[in-house]
ZANUTOR-731208 format. One record per residue: x negated, y, z negated of N, C-alpha, C in turn. Coordinates in steps of 0.2 Angstrom, whole numbers, plus 5000, padded with zeros to 4 digits. Example, Ala and Ser with C-alpha at 12.3 -4.5 7.8 and 13.67 -1.06 7.14 Angstrom:
<rs>
493449724961493849784961493449844961493649894965493249954964493650004961
</rs>
This chain:
<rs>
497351125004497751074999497651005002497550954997497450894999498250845003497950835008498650825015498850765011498650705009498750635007498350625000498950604995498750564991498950504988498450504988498650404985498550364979499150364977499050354970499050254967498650244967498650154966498450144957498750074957498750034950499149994948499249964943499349904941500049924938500449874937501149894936501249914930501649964928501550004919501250064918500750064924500150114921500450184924501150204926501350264924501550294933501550264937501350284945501850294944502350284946503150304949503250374945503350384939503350454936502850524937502150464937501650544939501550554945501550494950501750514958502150574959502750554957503450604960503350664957502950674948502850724945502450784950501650734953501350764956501650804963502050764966502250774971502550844970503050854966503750904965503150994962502750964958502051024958501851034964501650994967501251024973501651024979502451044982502851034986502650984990502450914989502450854993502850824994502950775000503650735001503350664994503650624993503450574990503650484992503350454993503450384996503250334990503750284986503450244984503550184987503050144989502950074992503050024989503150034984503549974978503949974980504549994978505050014981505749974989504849984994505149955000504849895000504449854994504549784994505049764990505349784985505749764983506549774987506649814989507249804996506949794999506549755002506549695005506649635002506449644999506649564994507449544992507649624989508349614990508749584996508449615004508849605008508849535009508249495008508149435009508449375006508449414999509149394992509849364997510049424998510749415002510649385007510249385012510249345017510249255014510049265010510049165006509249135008508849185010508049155008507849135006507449085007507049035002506649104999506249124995505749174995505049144993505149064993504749054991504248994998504649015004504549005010504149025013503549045013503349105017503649135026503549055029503649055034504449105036505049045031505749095030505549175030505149185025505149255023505049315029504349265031504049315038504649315043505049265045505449245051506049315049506249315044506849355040506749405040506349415037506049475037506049535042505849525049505749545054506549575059506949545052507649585055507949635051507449645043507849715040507449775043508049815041507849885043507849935038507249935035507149995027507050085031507550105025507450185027507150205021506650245018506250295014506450355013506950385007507050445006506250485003506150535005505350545003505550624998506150644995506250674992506050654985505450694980505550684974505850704969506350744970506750744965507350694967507450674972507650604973507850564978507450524977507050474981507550404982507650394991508350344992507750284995507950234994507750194995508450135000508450125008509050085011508850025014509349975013509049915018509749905021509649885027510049885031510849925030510550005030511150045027511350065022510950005017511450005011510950015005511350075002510750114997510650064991510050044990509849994985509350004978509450084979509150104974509250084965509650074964509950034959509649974958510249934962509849844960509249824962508849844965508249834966507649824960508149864956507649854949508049804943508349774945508849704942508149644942508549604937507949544936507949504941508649484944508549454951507949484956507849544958507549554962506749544958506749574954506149584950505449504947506149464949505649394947505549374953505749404961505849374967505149424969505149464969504649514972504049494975503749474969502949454972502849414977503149324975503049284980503349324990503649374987503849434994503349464997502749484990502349544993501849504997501649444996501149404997501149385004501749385006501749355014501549405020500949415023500349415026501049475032501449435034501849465038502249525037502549535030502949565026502449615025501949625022501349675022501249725027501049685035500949705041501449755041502149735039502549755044502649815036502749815033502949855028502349925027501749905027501249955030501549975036501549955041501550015046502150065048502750025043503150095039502850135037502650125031502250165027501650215028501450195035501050265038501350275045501850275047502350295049502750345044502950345038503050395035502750445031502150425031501250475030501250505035501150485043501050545049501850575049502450565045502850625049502850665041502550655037502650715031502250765036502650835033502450895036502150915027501750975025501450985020501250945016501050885017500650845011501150765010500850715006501450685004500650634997501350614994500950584988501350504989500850464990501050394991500650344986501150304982501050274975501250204978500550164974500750064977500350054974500049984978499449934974498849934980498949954984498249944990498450024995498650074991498550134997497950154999497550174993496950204994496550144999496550074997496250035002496250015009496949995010497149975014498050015019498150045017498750105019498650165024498050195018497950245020496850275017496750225020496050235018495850295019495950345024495750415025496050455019496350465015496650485010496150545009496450585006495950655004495850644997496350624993496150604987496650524984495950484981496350424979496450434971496750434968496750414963497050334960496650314954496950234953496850234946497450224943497850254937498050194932497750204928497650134923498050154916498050124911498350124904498050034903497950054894497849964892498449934891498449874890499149834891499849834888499449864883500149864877500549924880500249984882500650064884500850044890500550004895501149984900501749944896501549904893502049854892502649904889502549934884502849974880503150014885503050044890503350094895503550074901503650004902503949964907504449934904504449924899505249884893505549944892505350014890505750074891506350084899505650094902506050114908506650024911506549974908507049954910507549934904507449954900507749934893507849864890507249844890506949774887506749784881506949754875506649744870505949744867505849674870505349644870504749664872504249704870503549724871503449664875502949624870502349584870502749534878503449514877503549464884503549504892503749584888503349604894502749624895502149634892501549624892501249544898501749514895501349444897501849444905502349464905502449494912502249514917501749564914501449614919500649594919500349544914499849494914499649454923500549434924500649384928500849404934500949474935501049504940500449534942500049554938499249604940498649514943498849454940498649404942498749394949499549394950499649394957499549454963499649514959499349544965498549554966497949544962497449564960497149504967497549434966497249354968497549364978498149394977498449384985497849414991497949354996497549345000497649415006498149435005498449515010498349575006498149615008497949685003498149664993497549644993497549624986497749694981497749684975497949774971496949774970496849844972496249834971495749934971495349934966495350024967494850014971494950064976494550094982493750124977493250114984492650144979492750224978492950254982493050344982493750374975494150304974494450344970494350374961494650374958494450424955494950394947494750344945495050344937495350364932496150374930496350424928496650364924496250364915496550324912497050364905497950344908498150384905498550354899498250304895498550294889498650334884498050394881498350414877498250474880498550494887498950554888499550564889499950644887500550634890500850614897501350604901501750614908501150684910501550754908501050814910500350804910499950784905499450784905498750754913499350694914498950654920499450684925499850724926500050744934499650814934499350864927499250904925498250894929498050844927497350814928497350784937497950764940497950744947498050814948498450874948498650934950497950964953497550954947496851004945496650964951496350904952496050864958496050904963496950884966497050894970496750974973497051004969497151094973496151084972495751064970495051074970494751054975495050994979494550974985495151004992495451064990495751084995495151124998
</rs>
């Protein structure tokens, strides 16, 4: 069975539900990386951060402490103790974010969480982001990078946050695939070995159903 997977892509395109889907199919622990950037952000919020500082950012930075539930069926996210799983997906945190992810320092340190929580999974784990398969976890056994057209993200990231508005989040997630695609620190970007799973017009089952098959194949 495949030990690491890494699941990469643009935000919308479906990662955080087929990740953890995959995960809970093939008894994996689960890690989303999204997640521990955005509590980061949050703690940084509280602290009274400029976010648009780099320098603040890095200095600040280097005193939270994120802890990783890696439970798929569910999955805790903590920053210094305090479970943040909730507000982290509030618009406060969500329009802070990026200028977070970009800071060279924040990446460093946030990566070597994140395979820090790779080498203690015992049977497998499934790890969902924007730079796994590149830059995380390059040894990956199977990468996959999980795309949808614009609209099916838009439409499936205004669901999951209960936004009306399609088309403004369309032009949302335009502006965030901009910034991460352009950042000078692990940009979002599909690895050559991985494997394109474009799942617009399939269901949730069908693409964790098509990652499942992968996986148990190159076991």
């Amino acid at each position: 069975m495949t030990d690491v997977i890494a699941i990469d892509g643009p935000s919308g395109s479906g990662k955080s539900s087929t990740s953890r889907g995959v995960a809970s199919r093939l008894g994996f622990a689960y890690l989303d990386t999204g997640a521990m950037y955005r509590a980061m952000t949050w703690a940084l919020l509280q602290r009274g951060v400029d976010v648009h500082d780099p320098a603040a950012v890095a200095a600040a930075a280097r005193e939270v402490v994120l802890t990783s539930g890696t439970d798929p069926a569910a999955p805790t996210i903590a920053a210094d103790g305090v479970d943040v799983s909730e507000p982290i997906r509030g618009d406060e945190v969500t329009s802070a974010v990026s200028p977070v992810a970009t800071v060279p320092e924040v990446r460093e340190q946030l990566v070597a969480l994140q395979r820090d929580a790779i080498a203690r999974a015992t049977g497998g784990i499934v790890v969902e982001g924007r730079d796994i398969g590149t830059v995380v976890a390059p040894d990956a056994s199977l990468k996959i990078y999980l795309v949808a057209d614009p609209v099916a993200r838009a439409q499936r990231r205004a669901a999951e946050l209960g936004v009306e508005d399609a088309e403004a989040m369309r032009e949302a997630l335009a502006r965030r695939d901009a910034i991460d695609s352009n950042r000078a620190a692990s940009p979002l970007a599909q690895a050559d070995d991985a494997v394109v799973v474009d799942g617009t017009d399939l269901t949730l089952d069908e693409v964790i159903d098509r990652i499942v098959g992968l996986a148990t194949a190159s076991a």
